[in-house]
N, C-alpha and C positions, 0 to 999 in steps of 0.2 A: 704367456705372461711377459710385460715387458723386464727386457733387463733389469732397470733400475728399480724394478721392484721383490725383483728375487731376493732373497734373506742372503743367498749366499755373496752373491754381487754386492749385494747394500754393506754387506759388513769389512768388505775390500773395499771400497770405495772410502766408507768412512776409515779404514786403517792409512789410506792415501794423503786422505785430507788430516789425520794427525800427526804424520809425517812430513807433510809440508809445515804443519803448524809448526812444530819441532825447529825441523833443518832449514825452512828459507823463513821464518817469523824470530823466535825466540833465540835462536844460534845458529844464523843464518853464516859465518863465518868459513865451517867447513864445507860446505856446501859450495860458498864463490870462488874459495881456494878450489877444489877439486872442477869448477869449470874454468877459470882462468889459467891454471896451471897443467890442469891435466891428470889423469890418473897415474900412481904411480905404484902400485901396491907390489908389499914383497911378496908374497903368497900368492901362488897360484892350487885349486883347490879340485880333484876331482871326485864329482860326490853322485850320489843315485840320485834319481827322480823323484823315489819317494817323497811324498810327501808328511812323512815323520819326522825326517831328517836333514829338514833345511841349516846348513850349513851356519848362513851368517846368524838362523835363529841359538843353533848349538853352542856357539862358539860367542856369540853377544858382539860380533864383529858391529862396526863402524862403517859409513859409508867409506868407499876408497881402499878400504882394509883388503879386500879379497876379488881377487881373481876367479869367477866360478866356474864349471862348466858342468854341467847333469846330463846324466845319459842313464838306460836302465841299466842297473846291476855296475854304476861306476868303474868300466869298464876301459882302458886304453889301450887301443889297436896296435899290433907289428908297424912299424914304419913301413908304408907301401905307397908311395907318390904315384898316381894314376891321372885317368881323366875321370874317375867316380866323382863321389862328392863325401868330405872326410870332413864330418862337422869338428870332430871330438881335435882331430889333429890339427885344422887351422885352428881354431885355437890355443892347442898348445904352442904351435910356433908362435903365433902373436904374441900371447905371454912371454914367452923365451927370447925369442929376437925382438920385439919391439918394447915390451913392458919389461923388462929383462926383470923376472922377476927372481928372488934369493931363494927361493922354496916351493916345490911341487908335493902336493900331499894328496894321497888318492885313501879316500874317507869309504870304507866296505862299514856294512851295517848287518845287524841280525835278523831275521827274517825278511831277507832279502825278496821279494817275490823273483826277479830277474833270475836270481840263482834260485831256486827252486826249481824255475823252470830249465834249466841247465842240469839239475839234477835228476830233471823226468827226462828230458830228451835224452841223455846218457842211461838212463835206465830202460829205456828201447820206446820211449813214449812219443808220437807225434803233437808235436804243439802248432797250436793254430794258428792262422796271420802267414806274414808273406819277409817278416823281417826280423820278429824277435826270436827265432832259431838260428839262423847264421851269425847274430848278434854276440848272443849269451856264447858260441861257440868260440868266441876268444878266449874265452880262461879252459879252454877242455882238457888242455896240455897240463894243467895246474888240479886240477882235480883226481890225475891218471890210479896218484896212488891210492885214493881210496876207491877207487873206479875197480878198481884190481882186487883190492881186498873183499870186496864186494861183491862182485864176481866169483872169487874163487867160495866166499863160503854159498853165492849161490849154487853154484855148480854141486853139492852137496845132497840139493833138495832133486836132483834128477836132471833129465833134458827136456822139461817142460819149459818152451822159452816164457810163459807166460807166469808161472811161478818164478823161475827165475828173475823175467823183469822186476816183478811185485819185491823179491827178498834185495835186489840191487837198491830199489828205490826205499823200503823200511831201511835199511843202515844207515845210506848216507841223510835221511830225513832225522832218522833220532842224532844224528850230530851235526847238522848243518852248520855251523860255525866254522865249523873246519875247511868247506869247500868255499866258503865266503873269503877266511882269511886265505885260504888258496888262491882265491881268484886276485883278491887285492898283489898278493904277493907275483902273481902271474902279470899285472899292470905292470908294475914298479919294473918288473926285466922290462917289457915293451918298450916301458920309457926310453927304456939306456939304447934299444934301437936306433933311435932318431940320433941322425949326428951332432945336432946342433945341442942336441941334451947332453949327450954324452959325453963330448968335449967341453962343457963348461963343469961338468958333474968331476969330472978328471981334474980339470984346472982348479976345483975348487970355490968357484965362483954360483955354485948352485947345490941345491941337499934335498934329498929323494927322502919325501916320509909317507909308509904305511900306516894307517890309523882304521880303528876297528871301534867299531860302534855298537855296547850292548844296549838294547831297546829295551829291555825291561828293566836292567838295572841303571842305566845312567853312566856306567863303567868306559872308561875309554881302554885300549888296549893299542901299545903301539909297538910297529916291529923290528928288532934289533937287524938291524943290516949284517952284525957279523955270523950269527948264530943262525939268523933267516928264521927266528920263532917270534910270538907275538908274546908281550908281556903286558901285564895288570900297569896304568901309567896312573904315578901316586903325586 
């Protein structure tokens, strides 16, 4: 079938062309500012892939407004400068050095698929594919202590590794929120790795926000930097 006639295509297409009507037709204003001058947005925003939880839809942002970058399970790597290829982190420097932007927010959400599967591969489960394991194994250090808890009452039901995995993977599933906002919280240190974060985060000239996103209820949840717990945001 051609593109253009697929339902799902047709109905991006036509959201394009309402959005041109919009922003270069009827208020065509911000649109010539944001190419004549440039972007300048204070926010820079790290959010999952999902596609539940598009960001600029969440938040009702503005062209210019936000700084995006999506990755699975909104995850921010240790500082490691190589010769790899560091999508998530050139972009933060950009933001940082070049957009210098006043606010890094790393947006965790509820029924993560990314963290699920963080949850199975910890619970002794191979996941398939060739990249979304070593992935999700950024926040593994952030998950330890329910990891532990977990463990010890599987150890409980015997030395069957396979019972065992099964009772590791039921605990941390009936609470997954908690290994979500653990992971987000496990971003947020990574951040302060990077020097050029962490020295404007010190000077004051930039602010580290955790934000947690319940999918069912609409609920935002943000995290107190001094307590390091996530609270109801009213």
């Amino acid at each position: 079938m051609p593109h253009h006639q697929h339902l799902a295509i047709r109905r991006l297409m036509s959201g394009m062309k309402n959005f041109r009507s919009r922003h270069y037709e009827d208020e065509p204003g911000t649109m010539r500012r944001l190419v004549e001058e440039g972007q300048k947005p204070d926010v820079l925003l790290i959010g999952c892939s999902d596609s539940r939880v598009d960001p600029a839809l969440l938040m009702q942002a503005e062209p210019g407004e936000l700084f995006v970058v999506r990755n699975v399970a909104n995850l921010v790597p240790p500082y490691g400068p190589d010769q790899g290829y560091h999508g998530t982190s050139a972009a933060l420097e950009y933001a940082v050095r070049v957009l210098r932007v006043r606010h890094v927010i790393v947006l965790g959400h509820a029924h993560c698929g990314g963290i699920q599967g963080l949850i199975r591969l910890r619970a002794g489960e191979s996941l398939t594919g060739d990249f979304i394991a070593p992935w999700v194994s950024i926040a593994s250090e952030a998950c330890d202590q329910y990891i532990t808890a977990a463990v010890s009452e599987a150890e409980k039901l015997g030395e069957d590794p396979e019972e065992r995995r099964q009772a590791v993977f039921q605990r941390l599933t009936e609470n997954p929120f908690l290994v979500e906002r653990a992971a987000v919280l496990r971003s947020i240190d990574n951040l302060m790795t990077f020097p050029c974060i962490k020295e404007k985060v010190q000077a004051g000239s930039l602010h580290l926000h955790g934000w947690w996103f319940d999918l069912e209820t609409g609920d935002l949840w943000a995290l107190d930097p001094v307590q390091r717990v996530f609270r109801p945001y009213e």
